[in-house]
VOPAGU-2260 file (C-alpha; in pm, 1 decimal, decimal comma):
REM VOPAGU-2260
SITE   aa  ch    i         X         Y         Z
SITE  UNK   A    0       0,0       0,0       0,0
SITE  UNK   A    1     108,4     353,6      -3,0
SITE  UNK   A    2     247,4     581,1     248,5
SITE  UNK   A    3     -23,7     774,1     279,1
SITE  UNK   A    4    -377,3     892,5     198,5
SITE  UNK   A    5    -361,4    1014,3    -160,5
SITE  UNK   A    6    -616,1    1205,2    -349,9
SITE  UNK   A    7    -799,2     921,9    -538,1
SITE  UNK   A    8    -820,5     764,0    -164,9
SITE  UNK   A    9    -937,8    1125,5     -18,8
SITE  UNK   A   10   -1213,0    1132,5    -353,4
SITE  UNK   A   11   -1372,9     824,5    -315,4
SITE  UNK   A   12   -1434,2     856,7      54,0
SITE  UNK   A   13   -1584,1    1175,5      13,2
SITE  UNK   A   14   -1836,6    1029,8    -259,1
SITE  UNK   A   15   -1936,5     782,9     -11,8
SITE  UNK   A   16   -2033,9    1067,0     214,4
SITE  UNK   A   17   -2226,3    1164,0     -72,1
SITE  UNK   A   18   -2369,9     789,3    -206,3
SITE  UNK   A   19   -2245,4     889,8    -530,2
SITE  UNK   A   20   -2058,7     666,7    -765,2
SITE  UNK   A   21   -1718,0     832,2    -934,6
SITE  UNK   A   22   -1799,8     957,6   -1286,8
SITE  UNK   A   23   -1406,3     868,1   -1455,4
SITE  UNK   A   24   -1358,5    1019,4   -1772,8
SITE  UNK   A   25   -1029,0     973,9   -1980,2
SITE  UNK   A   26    -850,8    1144,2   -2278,6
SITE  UNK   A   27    -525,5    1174,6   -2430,6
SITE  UNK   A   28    -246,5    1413,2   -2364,5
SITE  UNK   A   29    -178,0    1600,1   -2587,7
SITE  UNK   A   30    -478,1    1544,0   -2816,9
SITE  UNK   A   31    -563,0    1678,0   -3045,7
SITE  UNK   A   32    -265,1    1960,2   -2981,0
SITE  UNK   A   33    -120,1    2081,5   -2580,2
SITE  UNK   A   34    -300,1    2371,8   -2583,0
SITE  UNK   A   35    -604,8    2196,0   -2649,3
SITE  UNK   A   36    -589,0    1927,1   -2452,6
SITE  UNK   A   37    -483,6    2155,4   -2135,6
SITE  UNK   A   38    -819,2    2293,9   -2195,8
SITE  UNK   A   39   -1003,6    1986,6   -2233,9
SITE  UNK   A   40    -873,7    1856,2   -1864,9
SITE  UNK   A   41    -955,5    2202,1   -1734,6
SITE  UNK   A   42   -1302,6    2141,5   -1867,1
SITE  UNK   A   43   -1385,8    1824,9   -1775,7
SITE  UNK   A   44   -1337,1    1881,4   -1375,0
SITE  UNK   A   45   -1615,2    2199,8   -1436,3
SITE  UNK   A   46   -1819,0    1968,6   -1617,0
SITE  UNK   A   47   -1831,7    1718,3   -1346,0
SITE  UNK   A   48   -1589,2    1486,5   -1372,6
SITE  UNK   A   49   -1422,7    1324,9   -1067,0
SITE  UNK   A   50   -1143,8    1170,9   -1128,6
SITE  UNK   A   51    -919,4    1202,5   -1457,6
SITE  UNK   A   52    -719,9     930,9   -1659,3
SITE  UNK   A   53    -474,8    1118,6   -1861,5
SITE  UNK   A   54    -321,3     861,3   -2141,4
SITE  UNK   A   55      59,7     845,3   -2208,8
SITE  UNK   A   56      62,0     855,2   -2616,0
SITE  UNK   A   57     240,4     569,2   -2708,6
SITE  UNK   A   58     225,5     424,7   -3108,6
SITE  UNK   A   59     102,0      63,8   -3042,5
SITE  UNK   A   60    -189,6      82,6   -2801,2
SITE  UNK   A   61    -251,1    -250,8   -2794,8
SITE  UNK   A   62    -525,2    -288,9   -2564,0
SITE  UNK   A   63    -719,1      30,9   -2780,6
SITE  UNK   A   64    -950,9      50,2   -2991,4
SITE  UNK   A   65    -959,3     238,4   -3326,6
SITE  UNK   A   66   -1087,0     592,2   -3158,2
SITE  UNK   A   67    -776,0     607,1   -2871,0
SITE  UNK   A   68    -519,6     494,8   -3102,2
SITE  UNK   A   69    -643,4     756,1   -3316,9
SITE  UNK   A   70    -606,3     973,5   -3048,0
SITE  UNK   A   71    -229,7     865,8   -2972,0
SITE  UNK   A   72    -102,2     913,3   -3297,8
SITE  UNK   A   73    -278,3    1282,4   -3303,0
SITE  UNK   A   74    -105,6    1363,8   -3015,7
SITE  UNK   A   75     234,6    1200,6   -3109,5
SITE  UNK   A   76     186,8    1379,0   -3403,3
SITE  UNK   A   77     112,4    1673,4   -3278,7
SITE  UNK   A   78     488,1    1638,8   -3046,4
SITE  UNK   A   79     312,7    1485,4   -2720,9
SITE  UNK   A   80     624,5    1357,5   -2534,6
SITE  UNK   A   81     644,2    1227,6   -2161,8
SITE  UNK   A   82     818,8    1557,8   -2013,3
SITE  UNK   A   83     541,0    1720,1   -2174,9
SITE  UNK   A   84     281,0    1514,1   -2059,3
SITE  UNK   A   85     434,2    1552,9   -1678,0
SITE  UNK   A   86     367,3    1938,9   -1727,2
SITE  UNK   A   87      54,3    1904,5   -1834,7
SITE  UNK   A   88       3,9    1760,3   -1522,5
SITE  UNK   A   89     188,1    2033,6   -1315,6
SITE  UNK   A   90       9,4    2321,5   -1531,8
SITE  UNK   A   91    -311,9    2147,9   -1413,2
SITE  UNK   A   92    -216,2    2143,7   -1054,2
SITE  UNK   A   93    -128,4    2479,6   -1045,6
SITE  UNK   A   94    -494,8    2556,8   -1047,7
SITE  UNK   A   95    -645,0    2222,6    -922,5
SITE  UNK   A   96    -500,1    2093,7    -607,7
SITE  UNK   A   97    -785,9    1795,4    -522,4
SITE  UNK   A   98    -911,3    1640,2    -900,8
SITE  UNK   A   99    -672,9    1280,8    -885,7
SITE  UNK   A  100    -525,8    1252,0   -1189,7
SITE  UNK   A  101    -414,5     880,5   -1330,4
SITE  UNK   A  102    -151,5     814,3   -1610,7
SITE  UNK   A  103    -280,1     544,7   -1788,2
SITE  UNK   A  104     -87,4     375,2   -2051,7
SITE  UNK   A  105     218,5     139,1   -2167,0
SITE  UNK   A  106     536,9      61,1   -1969,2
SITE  UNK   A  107     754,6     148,5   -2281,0
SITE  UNK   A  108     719,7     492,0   -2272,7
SITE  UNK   A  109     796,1     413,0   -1919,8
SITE  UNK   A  110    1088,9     253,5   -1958,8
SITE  UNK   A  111    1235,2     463,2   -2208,6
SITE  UNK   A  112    1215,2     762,8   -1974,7
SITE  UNK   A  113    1365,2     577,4   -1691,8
SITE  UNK   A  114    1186,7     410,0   -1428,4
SITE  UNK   A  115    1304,7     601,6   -1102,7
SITE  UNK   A  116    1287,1     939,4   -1276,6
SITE  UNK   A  117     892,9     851,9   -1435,2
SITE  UNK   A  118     791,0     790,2   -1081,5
SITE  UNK   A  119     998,0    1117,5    -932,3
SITE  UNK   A  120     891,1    1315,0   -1172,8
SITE  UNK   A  121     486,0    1183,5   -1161,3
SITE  UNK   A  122     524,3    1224,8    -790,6
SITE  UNK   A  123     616,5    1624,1    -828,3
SITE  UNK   A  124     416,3    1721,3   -1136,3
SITE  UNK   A  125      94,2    1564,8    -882,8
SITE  UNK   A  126     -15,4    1257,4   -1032,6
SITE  UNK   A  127    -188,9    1025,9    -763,2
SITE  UNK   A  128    -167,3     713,7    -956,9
SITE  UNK   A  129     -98,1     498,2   -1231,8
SITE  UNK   A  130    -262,6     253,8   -1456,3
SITE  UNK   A  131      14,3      46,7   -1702,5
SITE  UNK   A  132    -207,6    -237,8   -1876,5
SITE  UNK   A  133      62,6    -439,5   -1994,9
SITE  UNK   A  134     261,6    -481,3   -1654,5
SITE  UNK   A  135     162,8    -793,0   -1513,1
SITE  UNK   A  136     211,6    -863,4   -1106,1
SITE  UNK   A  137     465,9   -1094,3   -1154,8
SITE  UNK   A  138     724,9    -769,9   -1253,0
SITE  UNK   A  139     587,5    -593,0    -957,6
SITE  UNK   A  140     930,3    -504,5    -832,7
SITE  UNK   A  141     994,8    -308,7   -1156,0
SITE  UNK   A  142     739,9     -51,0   -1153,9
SITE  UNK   A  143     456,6    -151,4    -901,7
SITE  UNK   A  144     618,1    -163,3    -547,3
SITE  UNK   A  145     891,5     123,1    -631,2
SITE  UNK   A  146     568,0     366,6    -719,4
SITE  UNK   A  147     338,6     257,0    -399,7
SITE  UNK   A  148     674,1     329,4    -192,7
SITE  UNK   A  149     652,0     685,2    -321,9
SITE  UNK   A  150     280,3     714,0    -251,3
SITE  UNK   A  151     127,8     680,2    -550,2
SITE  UNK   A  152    -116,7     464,1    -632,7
SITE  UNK   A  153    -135,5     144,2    -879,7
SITE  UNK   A  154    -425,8      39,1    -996,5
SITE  UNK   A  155    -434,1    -286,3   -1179,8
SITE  UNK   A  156    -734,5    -413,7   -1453,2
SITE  UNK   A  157    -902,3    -710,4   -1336,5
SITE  UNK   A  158   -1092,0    -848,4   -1672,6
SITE  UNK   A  159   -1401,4   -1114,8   -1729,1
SITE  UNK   A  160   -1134,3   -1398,5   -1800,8
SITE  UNK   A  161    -991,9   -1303,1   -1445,0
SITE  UNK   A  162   -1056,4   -1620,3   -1252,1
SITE  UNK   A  163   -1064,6   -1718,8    -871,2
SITE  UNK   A  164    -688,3   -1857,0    -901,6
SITE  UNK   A  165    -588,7   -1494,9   -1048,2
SITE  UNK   A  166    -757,2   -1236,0    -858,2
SITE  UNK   A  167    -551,2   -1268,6    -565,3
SITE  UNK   A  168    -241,9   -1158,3    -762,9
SITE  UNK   A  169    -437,0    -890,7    -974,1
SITE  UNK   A  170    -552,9    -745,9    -573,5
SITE  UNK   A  171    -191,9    -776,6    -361,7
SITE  UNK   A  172     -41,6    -504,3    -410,0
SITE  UNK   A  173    -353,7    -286,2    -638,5
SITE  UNK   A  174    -398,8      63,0    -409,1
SITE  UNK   A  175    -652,6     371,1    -498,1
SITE  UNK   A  176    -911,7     122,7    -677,3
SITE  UNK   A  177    -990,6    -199,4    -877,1
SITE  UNK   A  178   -1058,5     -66,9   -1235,4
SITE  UNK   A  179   -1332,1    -404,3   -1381,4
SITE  UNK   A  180   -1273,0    -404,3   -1787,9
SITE  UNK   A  181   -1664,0    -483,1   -1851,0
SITE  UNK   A  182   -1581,8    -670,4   -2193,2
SITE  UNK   A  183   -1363,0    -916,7   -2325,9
SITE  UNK   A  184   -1156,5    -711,1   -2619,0
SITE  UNK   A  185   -1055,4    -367,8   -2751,8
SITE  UNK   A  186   -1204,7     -28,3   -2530,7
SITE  UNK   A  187   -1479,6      92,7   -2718,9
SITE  UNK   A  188   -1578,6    -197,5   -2886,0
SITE  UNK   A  189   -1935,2    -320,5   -2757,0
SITE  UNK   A  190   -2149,3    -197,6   -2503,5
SITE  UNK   A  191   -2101,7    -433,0   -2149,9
SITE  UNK   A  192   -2373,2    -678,1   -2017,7
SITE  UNK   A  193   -2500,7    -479,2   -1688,6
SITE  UNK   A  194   -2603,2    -789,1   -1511,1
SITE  UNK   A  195   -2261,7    -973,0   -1632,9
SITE  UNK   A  196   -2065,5    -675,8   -1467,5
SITE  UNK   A  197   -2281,8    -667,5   -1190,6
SITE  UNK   A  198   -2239,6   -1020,1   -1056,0
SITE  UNK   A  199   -1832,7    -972,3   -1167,0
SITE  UNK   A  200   -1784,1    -681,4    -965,0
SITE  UNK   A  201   -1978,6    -807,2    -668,7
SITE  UNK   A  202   -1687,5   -1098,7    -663,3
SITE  UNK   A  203   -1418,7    -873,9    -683,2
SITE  UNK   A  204   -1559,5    -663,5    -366,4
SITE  UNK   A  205   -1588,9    -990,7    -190,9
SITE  UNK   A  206   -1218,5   -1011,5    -244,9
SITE  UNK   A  207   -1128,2    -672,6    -173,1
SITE  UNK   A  208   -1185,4    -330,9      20,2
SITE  UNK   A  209   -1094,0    -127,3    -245,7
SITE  UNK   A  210   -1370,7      93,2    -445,4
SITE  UNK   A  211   -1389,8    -112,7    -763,8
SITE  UNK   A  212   -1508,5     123,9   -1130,3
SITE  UNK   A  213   -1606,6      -6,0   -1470,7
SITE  UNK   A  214   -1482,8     142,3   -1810,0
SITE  UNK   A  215   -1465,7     -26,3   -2162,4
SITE  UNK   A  216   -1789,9      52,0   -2372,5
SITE  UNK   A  217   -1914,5     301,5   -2132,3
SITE  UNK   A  218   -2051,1     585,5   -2389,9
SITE  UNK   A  219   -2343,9     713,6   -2242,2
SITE  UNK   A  220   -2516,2     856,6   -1930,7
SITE  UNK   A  221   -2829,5     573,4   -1921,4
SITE  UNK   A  222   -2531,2     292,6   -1966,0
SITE  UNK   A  223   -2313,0     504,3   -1693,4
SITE  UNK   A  224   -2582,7     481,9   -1458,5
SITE  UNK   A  225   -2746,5     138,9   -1511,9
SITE  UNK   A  226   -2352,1      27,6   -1465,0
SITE  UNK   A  227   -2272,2     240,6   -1165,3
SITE  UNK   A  228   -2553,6      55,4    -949,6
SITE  UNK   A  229   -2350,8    -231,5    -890,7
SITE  UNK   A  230   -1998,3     -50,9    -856,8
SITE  UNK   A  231   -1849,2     233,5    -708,4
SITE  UNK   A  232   -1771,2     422,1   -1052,5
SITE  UNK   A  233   -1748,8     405,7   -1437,8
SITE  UNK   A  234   -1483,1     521,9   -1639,6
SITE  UNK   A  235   -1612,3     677,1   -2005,0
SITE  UNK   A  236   -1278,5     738,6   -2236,5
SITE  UNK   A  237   -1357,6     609,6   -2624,0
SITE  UNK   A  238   -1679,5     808,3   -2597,8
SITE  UNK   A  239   -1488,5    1118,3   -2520,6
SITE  UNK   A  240   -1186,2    1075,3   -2772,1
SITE  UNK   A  241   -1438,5    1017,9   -2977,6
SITE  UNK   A  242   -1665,2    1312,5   -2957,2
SITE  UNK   A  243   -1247,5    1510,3   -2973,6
SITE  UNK   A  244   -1188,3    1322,5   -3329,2
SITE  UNK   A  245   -1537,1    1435,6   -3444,4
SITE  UNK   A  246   -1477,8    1793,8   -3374,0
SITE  UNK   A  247   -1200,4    1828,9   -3577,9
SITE  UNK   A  248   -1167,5    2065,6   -3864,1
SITE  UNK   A  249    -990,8    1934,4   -4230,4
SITE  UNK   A  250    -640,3    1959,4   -4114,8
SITE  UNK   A  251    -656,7    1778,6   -3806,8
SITE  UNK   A  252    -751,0    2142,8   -3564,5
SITE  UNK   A  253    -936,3    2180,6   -3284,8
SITE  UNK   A  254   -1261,5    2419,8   -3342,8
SITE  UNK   A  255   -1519,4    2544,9   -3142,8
SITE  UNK   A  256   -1704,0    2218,1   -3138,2
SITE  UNK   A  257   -1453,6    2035,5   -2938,5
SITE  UNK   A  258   -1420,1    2143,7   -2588,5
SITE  UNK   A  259   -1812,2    2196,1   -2626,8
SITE  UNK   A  260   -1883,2    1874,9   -2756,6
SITE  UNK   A  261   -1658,8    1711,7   -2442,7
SITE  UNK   A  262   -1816,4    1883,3   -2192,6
SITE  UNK   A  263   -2184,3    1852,4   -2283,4
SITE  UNK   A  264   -2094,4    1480,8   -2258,0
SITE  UNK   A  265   -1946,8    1493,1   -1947,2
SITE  UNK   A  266   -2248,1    1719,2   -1802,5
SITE  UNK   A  267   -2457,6    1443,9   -1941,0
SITE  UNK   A  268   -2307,5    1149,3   -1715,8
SITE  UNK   A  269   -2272,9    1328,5   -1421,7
SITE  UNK   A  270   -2592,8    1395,5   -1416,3
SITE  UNK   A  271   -2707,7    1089,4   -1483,6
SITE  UNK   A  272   -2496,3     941,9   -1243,1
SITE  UNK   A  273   -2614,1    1234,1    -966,6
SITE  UNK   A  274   -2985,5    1159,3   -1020,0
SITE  UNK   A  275   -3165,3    1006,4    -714,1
Protein backbone atom coordinates (compact mmCIF):
# COMPACT_ATOMS: atom_id res chain seq x y z
CA UNK A 1 0.00 0.00 0.00
CA UNK A 2 1.08 3.54 -0.03
CA UNK A 3 2.47 5.81 2.48
CA UNK A 4 -0.24 7.74 2.79
CA UNK A 5 -3.77 8.93 1.98
CA UNK A 6 -3.61 10.14 -1.61
CA UNK A 7 -6.16 12.05 -3.50
CA UNK A 8 -7.99 9.22 -5.38
CA UNK A 9 -8.20 7.64 -1.65
CA UNK A 10 -9.38 11.25 -0.19
CA UNK A 11 -12.13 11.32 -3.53
CA UNK A 12 -13.73 8.24 -3.15
CA UNK A 13 -14.34 8.57 0.54
CA UNK A 14 -15.84 11.75 0.13
CA UNK A 15 -18.37 10.30 -2.59
CA UNK A 16 -19.37 7.83 -0.12
CA UNK A 17 -20.34 10.67 2.14
CA UNK A 18 -22.26 11.64 -0.72
CA UNK A 19 -23.70 7.89 -2.06
CA UNK A 20 -22.45 8.90 -5.30
CA UNK A 21 -20.59 6.67 -7.65
CA UNK A 22 -17.18 8.32 -9.35
CA UNK A 23 -18.00 9.58 -12.87
CA UNK A 24 -14.06 8.68 -14.55
CA UNK A 25 -13.59 10.19 -17.73
CA UNK A 26 -10.29 9.74 -19.80
CA UNK A 27 -8.51 11.44 -22.79
CA UNK A 28 -5.26 11.75 -24.31
CA UNK A 29 -2.46 14.13 -23.65
CA UNK A 30 -1.78 16.00 -25.88
CA UNK A 31 -4.78 15.44 -28.17
CA UNK A 32 -5.63 16.78 -30.46
CA UNK A 33 -2.65 19.60 -29.81
CA UNK A 34 -1.20 20.81 -25.80
CA UNK A 35 -3.00 23.72 -25.83
CA UNK A 36 -6.05 21.96 -26.49
CA UNK A 37 -5.89 19.27 -24.53
CA UNK A 38 -4.84 21.55 -21.36
CA UNK A 39 -8.19 22.94 -21.96
CA UNK A 40 -10.04 19.87 -22.34
CA UNK A 41 -8.74 18.56 -18.65
CA UNK A 42 -9.56 22.02 -17.35
CA UNK A 43 -13.03 21.42 -18.67
CA UNK A 44 -13.86 18.25 -17.76
CA UNK A 45 -13.37 18.81 -13.75
CA UNK A 46 -16.15 22.00 -14.36
CA UNK A 47 -18.19 19.69 -16.17
CA UNK A 48 -18.32 17.18 -13.46
CA UNK A 49 -15.89 14.87 -13.73
CA UNK A 50 -14.23 13.25 -10.67
CA UNK A 51 -11.44 11.71 -11.29
CA UNK A 52 -9.19 12.03 -14.58
CA UNK A 53 -7.20 9.31 -16.59
CA UNK A 54 -4.75 11.19 -18.61
CA UNK A 55 -3.21 8.61 -21.41
CA UNK A 56 0.60 8.45 -22.09
CA UNK A 57 0.62 8.55 -26.16
CA UNK A 58 2.40 5.69 -27.09
CA UNK A 59 2.26 4.25 -31.09
CA UNK A 60 1.02 0.64 -30.43
CA UNK A 61 -1.90 0.83 -28.01
CA UNK A 62 -2.51 -2.51 -27.95
CA UNK A 63 -5.25 -2.89 -25.64
CA UNK A 64 -7.19 0.31 -27.81
CA UNK A 65 -9.51 0.50 -29.91
CA UNK A 66 -9.59 2.38 -33.27
CA UNK A 67 -10.87 5.92 -31.58
CA UNK A 68 -7.76 6.07 -28.71
CA UNK A 69 -5.20 4.95 -31.02
CA UNK A 70 -6.43 7.56 -33.17
CA UNK A 71 -6.06 9.73 -30.48
CA UNK A 72 -2.30 8.66 -29.72
CA UNK A 73 -1.02 9.13 -32.98
CA UNK A 74 -2.78 12.82 -33.03
CA UNK A 75 -1.06 13.64 -30.16
CA UNK A 76 2.35 12.01 -31.09
CA UNK A 77 1.87 13.79 -34.03
CA UNK A 78 1.12 16.73 -32.79
CA UNK A 79 4.88 16.39 -30.46
CA UNK A 80 3.13 14.85 -27.21
CA UNK A 81 6.25 13.58 -25.35
CA UNK A 82 6.44 12.28 -21.62
CA UNK A 83 8.19 15.58 -20.13
CA UNK A 84 5.41 17.20 -21.75
CA UNK A 85 2.81 15.14 -20.59
CA UNK A 86 4.34 15.53 -16.78
CA UNK A 87 3.67 19.39 -17.27
CA UNK A 88 0.54 19.05 -18.35
CA UNK A 89 0.04 17.60 -15.23
CA UNK A 90 1.88 20.34 -13.16
CA UNK A 91 0.09 23.21 -15.32
CA UNK A 92 -3.12 21.48 -14.13
CA UNK A 93 -2.16 21.44 -10.54
CA UNK A 94 -1.28 24.80 -10.46
CA UNK A 95 -4.95 25.57 -10.48
CA UNK A 96 -6.45 22.23 -9.22
CA UNK A 97 -5.00 20.94 -6.08
CA UNK A 98 -7.86 17.95 -5.22
CA UNK A 99 -9.11 16.40 -9.01
CA UNK A 100 -6.73 12.81 -8.86
CA UNK A 101 -5.26 12.52 -11.90
CA UNK A 102 -4.15 8.80 -13.30
CA UNK A 103 -1.52 8.14 -16.11
CA UNK A 104 -2.80 5.45 -17.88
CA UNK A 105 -0.87 3.75 -20.52
CA UNK A 106 2.18 1.39 -21.67
CA UNK A 107 5.37 0.61 -19.69
CA UNK A 108 7.55 1.49 -22.81
CA UNK A 109 7.20 4.92 -22.73
CA UNK A 110 7.96 4.13 -19.20
CA UNK A 111 10.89 2.54 -19.59
CA UNK A 112 12.35 4.63 -22.09
CA UNK A 113 12.15 7.63 -19.75
CA UNK A 114 13.65 5.77 -16.92
CA UNK A 115 11.87 4.10 -14.28
CA UNK A 116 13.05 6.02 -11.03
CA UNK A 117 12.87 9.39 -12.77
CA UNK A 118 8.93 8.52 -14.35
CA UNK A 119 7.91 7.90 -10.82
CA UNK A 120 9.98 11.17 -9.32
CA UNK A 121 8.91 13.15 -11.73
CA UNK A 122 4.86 11.83 -11.61
CA UNK A 123 5.24 12.25 -7.91
CA UNK A 124 6.16 16.24 -8.28
CA UNK A 125 4.16 17.21 -11.36
CA UNK A 126 0.94 15.65 -8.83
CA UNK A 127 -0.15 12.57 -10.33
CA UNK A 128 -1.89 10.26 -7.63
CA UNK A 129 -1.67 7.14 -9.57
CA UNK A 130 -0.98 4.98 -12.32
CA UNK A 131 -2.63 2.54 -14.56
CA UNK A 132 0.14 0.47 -17.03
CA UNK A 133 -2.08 -2.38 -18.77
CA UNK A 134 0.63 -4.40 -19.95
CA UNK A 135 2.62 -4.81 -16.54
CA UNK A 136 1.63 -7.93 -15.13
CA UNK A 137 2.12 -8.63 -11.06
CA UNK A 138 4.66 -10.94 -11.55
CA UNK A 139 7.25 -7.70 -12.53
CA UNK A 140 5.88 -5.93 -9.58
CA UNK A 141 9.30 -5.05 -8.33
CA UNK A 142 9.95 -3.09 -11.56
CA UNK A 143 7.40 -0.51 -11.54
CA UNK A 144 4.57 -1.51 -9.02
CA UNK A 145 6.18 -1.63 -5.47
CA UNK A 146 8.92 1.23 -6.31
CA UNK A 147 5.68 3.67 -7.19
CA UNK A 148 3.39 2.57 -4.00
CA UNK A 149 6.74 3.29 -1.93
CA UNK A 150 6.52 6.85 -3.22
CA UNK A 151 2.80 7.14 -2.51
CA UNK A 152 1.28 6.80 -5.50
CA UNK A 153 -1.17 4.64 -6.33
CA UNK A 154 -1.35 1.44 -8.80
CA UNK A 155 -4.26 0.39 -9.97
CA UNK A 156 -4.34 -2.86 -11.80
CA UNK A 157 -7.35 -4.14 -14.53
CA UNK A 158 -9.02 -7.10 -13.36
CA UNK A 159 -10.92 -8.48 -16.73
CA UNK A 160 -14.01 -11.15 -17.29
CA UNK A 161 -11.34 -13.98 -18.01
CA UNK A 162 -9.92 -13.03 -14.45
CA UNK A 163 -10.56 -16.20 -12.52
CA UNK A 164 -10.65 -17.19 -8.71
CA UNK A 165 -6.88 -18.57 -9.02
CA UNK A 166 -5.89 -14.95 -10.48
CA UNK A 167 -7.57 -12.36 -8.58
CA UNK A 168 -5.51 -12.69 -5.65
CA UNK A 169 -2.42 -11.58 -7.63
CA UNK A 170 -4.37 -8.91 -9.74
CA UNK A 171 -5.53 -7.46 -5.74
CA UNK A 172 -1.92 -7.77 -3.62
CA UNK A 173 -0.42 -5.04 -4.10
CA UNK A 174 -3.54 -2.86 -6.39
CA UNK A 175 -3.99 0.63 -4.09
CA UNK A 176 -6.53 3.71 -4.98
CA UNK A 177 -9.12 1.23 -6.77
CA UNK A 178 -9.91 -1.99 -8.77
CA UNK A 179 -10.59 -0.67 -12.35
CA UNK A 180 -13.32 -4.04 -13.81
CA UNK A 181 -12.73 -4.04 -17.88
CA UNK A 182 -16.64 -4.83 -18.51
CA UNK A 183 -15.82 -6.70 -21.93
CA UNK A 184 -13.63 -9.17 -23.26
CA UNK A 185 -11.56 -7.11 -26.19
CA UNK A 186 -10.55 -3.68 -27.52
CA UNK A 187 -12.05 -0.28 -25.31
CA UNK A 188 -14.80 0.93 -27.19
CA UNK A 189 -15.79 -1.97 -28.86
CA UNK A 190 -19.35 -3.20 -27.57
CA UNK A 191 -21.49 -1.98 -25.04
CA UNK A 192 -21.02 -4.33 -21.50
CA UNK A 193 -23.73 -6.78 -20.18
CA UNK A 194 -25.01 -4.79 -16.89
CA UNK A 195 -26.03 -7.89 -15.11
CA UNK A 196 -22.62 -9.73 -16.33
CA UNK A 197 -20.66 -6.76 -14.67
CA UNK A 198 -22.82 -6.67 -11.91
CA UNK A 199 -22.40 -10.20 -10.56
CA UNK A 200 -18.33 -9.72 -11.67
CA UNK A 201 -17.84 -6.81 -9.65
CA UNK A 202 -19.79 -8.07 -6.69
CA UNK A 203 -16.88 -10.99 -6.63
CA UNK A 204 -14.19 -8.74 -6.83
CA UNK A 205 -15.59 -6.64 -3.66
CA UNK A 206 -15.89 -9.91 -1.91
CA UNK A 207 -12.19 -10.11 -2.45
CA UNK A 208 -11.28 -6.73 -1.73
CA UNK A 209 -11.85 -3.31 0.20
CA UNK A 210 -10.94 -1.27 -2.46
CA UNK A 211 -13.71 0.93 -4.45
CA UNK A 212 -13.90 -1.13 -7.64
CA UNK A 213 -15.08 1.24 -11.30
CA UNK A 214 -16.07 -0.06 -14.71
CA UNK A 215 -14.83 1.42 -18.10
CA UNK A 216 -14.66 -0.26 -21.62
CA UNK A 217 -17.90 0.52 -23.73
CA UNK A 218 -19.15 3.02 -21.32
CA UNK A 219 -20.51 5.86 -23.90
CA UNK A 220 -23.44 7.14 -22.42
CA UNK A 221 -25.16 8.57 -19.31
CA UNK A 222 -28.30 5.73 -19.21
CA UNK A 223 -25.31 2.93 -19.66
CA UNK A 224 -23.13 5.04 -16.93
CA UNK A 225 -25.83 4.82 -14.59
CA UNK A 226 -27.47 1.39 -15.12
CA UNK A 227 -23.52 0.28 -14.65
CA UNK A 228 -22.72 2.41 -11.65
CA UNK A 229 -25.54 0.55 -9.50
CA UNK A 230 -23.51 -2.32 -8.91
CA UNK A 231 -19.98 -0.51 -8.57
CA UNK A 232 -18.49 2.34 -7.08
CA UNK A 233 -17.71 4.22 -10.53
CA UNK A 234 -17.49 4.06 -14.38
CA UNK A 235 -14.83 5.22 -16.40
CA UNK A 236 -16.12 6.77 -20.05
CA UNK A 237 -12.78 7.39 -22.37
CA UNK A 238 -13.58 6.10 -26.24
CA UNK A 239 -16.80 8.08 -25.98
CA UNK A 240 -14.89 11.18 -25.21
CA UNK A 241 -11.86 10.75 -27.72
CA UNK A 242 -14.38 10.18 -29.78
CA UNK A 243 -16.65 13.13 -29.57
CA UNK A 244 -12.47 15.10 -29.74
CA UNK A 245 -11.88 13.22 -33.29
CA UNK A 246 -15.37 14.36 -34.44
CA UNK A 247 -14.78 17.94 -33.74
CA UNK A 248 -12.00 18.29 -35.78
CA UNK A 249 -11.67 20.66 -38.64
CA UNK A 250 -9.91 19.34 -42.30
CA UNK A 251 -6.40 19.59 -41.15
CA UNK A 252 -6.57 17.79 -38.07
CA UNK A 253 -7.51 21.43 -35.64
CA UNK A 254 -9.36 21.81 -32.85
CA UNK A 255 -12.61 24.20 -33.43
CA UNK A 256 -15.19 25.45 -31.43
CA UNK A 257 -17.04 22.18 -31.38
CA UNK A 258 -14.54 20.35 -29.39
CA UNK A 259 -14.20 21.44 -25.89
CA UNK A 260 -18.12 21.96 -26.27
CA UNK A 261 -18.83 18.75 -27.57
CA UNK A 262 -16.59 17.12 -24.43
CA UNK A 263 -18.16 18.83 -21.93
CA UNK A 264 -21.84 18.52 -22.83
CA UNK A 265 -20.94 14.81 -22.58
CA UNK A 266 -19.47 14.93 -19.47
CA UNK A 267 -22.48 17.19 -18.02
CA UNK A 268 -24.58 14.44 -19.41
CA UNK A 269 -23.07 11.49 -17.16
CA UNK A 270 -22.73 13.28 -14.22
CA UNK A 271 -25.93 13.96 -14.16
CA UNK A 272 -27.08 10.89 -14.84
CA UNK A 273 -24.96 9.42 -12.43
CA UNK A 274 -26.14 12.34 -9.67
CA UNK A 275 -29.86 11.59 -10.20
CA UNK A 276 -31.65 10.06 -7.14
Amino acid sequence: MTKHVTRIDARFAALKKEKRPALVTFITAGDPDPETSAQVLAELVKAGADIIELGMPFSDPMADGPAIQASSQRALKAGQTMTKTLQLVRDFRASDTTTPIVLMGYYNPIYVYGNERFIKDAKAAGVDGLIVVDVPPEADDELCLPALAAGLNFIRLATPTTDKARLPAVLKNTSGFVYYVSITGITGAAAPVVNDVHSQVKAIKAETPLPVVVGFGVRTGAQARSISEGADGVVVGSAIVSIIEKSLGPKGEATDRTIKGVTELVRELRGALSAD
